[in-house]
Rosetta silent file (secondary structure, phi, psi, omega in degrees, C-alpha in Angstrom):
SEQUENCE: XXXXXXXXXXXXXXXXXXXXXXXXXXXXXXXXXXXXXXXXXXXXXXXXXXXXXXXXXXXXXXXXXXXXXXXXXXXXXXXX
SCORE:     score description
SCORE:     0.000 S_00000001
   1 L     0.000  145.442 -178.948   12.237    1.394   19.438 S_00000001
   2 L   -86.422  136.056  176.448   10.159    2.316   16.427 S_00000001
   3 L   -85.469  133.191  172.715   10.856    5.507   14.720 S_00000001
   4 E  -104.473  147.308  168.739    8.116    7.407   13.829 S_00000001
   5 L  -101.728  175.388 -158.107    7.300    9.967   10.887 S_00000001
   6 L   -53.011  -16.304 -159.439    6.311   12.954   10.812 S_00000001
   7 L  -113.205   19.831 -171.198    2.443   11.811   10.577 S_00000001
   8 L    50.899   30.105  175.804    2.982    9.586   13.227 S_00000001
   9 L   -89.625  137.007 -175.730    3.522    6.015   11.211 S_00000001
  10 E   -89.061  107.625 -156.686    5.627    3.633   12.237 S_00000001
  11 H   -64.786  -10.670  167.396    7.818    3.110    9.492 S_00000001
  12 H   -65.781  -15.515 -172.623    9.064   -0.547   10.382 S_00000001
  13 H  -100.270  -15.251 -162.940    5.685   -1.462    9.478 S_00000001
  14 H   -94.764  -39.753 -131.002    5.326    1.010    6.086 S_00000001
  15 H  -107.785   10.893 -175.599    8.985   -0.432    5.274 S_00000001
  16 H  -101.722  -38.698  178.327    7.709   -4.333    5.550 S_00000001
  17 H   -54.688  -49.812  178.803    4.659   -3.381    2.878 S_00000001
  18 H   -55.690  -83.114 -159.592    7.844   -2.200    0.655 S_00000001
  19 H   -43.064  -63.084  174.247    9.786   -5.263    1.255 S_00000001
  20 H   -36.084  -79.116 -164.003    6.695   -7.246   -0.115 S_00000001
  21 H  -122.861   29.004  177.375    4.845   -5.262   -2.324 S_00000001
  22 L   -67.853   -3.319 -176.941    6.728   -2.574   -3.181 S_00000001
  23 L  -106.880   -3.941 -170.175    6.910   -3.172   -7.074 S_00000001
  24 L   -55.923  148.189  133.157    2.546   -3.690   -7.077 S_00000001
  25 E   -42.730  129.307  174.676    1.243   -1.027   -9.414 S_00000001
  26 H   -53.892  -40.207 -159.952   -1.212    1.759   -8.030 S_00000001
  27 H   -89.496   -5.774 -176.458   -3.789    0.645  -10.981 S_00000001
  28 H   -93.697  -46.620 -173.555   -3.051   -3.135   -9.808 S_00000001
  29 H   -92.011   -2.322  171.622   -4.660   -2.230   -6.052 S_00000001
  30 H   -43.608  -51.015 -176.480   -7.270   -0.050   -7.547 S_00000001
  31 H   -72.112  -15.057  179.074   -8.818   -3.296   -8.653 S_00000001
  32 H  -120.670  -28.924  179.848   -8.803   -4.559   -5.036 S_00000001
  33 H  -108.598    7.025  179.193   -9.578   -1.487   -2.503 S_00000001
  34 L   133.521  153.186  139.026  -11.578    1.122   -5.418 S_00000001
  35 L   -16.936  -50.778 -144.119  -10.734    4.273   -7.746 S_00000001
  36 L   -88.646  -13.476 -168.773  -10.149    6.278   -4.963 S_00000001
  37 L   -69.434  121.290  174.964   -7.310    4.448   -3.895 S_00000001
  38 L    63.939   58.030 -170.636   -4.066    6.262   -3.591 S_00000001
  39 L   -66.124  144.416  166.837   -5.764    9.219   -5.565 S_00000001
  40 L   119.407   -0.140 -161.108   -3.375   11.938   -7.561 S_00000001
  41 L  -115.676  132.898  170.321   -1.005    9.118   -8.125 S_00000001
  42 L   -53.014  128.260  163.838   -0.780    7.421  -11.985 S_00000001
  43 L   -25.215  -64.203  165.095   -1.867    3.693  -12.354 S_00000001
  44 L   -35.812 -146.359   18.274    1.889    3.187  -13.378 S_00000001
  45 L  -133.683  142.681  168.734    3.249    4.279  -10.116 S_00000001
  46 E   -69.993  159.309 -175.170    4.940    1.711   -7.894 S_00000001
  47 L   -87.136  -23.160  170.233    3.731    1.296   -4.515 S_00000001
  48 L   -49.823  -60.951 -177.782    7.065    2.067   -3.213 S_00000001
  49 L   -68.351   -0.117 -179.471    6.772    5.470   -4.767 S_00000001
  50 L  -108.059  -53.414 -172.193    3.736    6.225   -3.130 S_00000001
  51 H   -25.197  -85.277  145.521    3.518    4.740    0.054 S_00000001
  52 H    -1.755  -59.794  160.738    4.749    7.337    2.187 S_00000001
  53 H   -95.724   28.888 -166.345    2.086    9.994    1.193 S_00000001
  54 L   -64.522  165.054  177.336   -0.618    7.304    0.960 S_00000001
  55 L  -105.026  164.895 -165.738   -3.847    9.146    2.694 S_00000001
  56 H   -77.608    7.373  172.912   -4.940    7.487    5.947 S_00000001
  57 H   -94.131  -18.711  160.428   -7.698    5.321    4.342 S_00000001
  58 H   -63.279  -61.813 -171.196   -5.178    3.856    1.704 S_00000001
  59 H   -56.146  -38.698  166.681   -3.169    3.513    4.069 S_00000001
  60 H   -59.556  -31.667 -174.166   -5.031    1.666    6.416 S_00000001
  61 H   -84.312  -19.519  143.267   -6.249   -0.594    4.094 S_00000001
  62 H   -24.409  -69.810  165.636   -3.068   -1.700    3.068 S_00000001
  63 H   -77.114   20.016  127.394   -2.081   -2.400    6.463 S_00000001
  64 H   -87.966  -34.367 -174.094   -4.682   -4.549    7.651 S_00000001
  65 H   -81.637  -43.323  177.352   -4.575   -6.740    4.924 S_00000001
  66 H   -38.119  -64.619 -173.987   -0.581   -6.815    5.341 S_00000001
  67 H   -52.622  -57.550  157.012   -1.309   -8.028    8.725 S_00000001
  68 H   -27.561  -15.788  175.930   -3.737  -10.087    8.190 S_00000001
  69 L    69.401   19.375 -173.798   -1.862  -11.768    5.576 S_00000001
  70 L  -108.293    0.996  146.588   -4.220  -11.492    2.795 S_00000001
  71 H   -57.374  -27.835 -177.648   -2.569   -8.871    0.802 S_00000001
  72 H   -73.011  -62.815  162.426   -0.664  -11.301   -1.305 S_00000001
  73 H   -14.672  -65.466 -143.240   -3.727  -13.009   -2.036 S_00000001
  74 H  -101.826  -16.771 -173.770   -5.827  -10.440   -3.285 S_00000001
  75 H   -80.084  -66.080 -139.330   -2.685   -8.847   -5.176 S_00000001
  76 L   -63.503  -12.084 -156.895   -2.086  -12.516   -6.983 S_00000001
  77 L  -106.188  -22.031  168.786   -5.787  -12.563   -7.733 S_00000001
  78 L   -60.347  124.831  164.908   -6.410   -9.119   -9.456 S_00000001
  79 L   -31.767  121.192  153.141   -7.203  -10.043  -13.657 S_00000001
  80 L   -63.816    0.000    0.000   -3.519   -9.254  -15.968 S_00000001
């Protein structure tokens, strides 16, 4: 059974995004969903550190491309 938080996410699925991409830089996914993306949080900030309070349009977008399997992609593909 999946555990849920408080905000109703199922955290085996939050905690697979970690397992991945948990070291990507907020200012590294900026460059792939917008500005707006995981706003209040520093470019520096690990994704790890964020995730959990992500808003639900961060959040979503994250987790479609994680399904979809094209997060890795588009993280390898953002400019150094």
């Amino acid at each position: 059974m999946k555990e849920h938080g408080l905000d109703g996410r199922h955290r085996d699925k939050d905690g697979e995004i970690i397992k991945k991409h948990g070291n990507t830089l907020i200012g590294t996914l900026r460059h792939i969903y917008g500005k707006s993306f995981a706003a209040g949080y520093p470019d520096t900030t690990k994704l790890s550190e964020a995730l959990q309070q992500l808003n639900e349009t961060s959040l979503s977008q994250l987790r479609r491309d994680h399904q979809t399997g094209h997060l890795g992609h588009k993280i390898d593909h953002v400019p150094k």
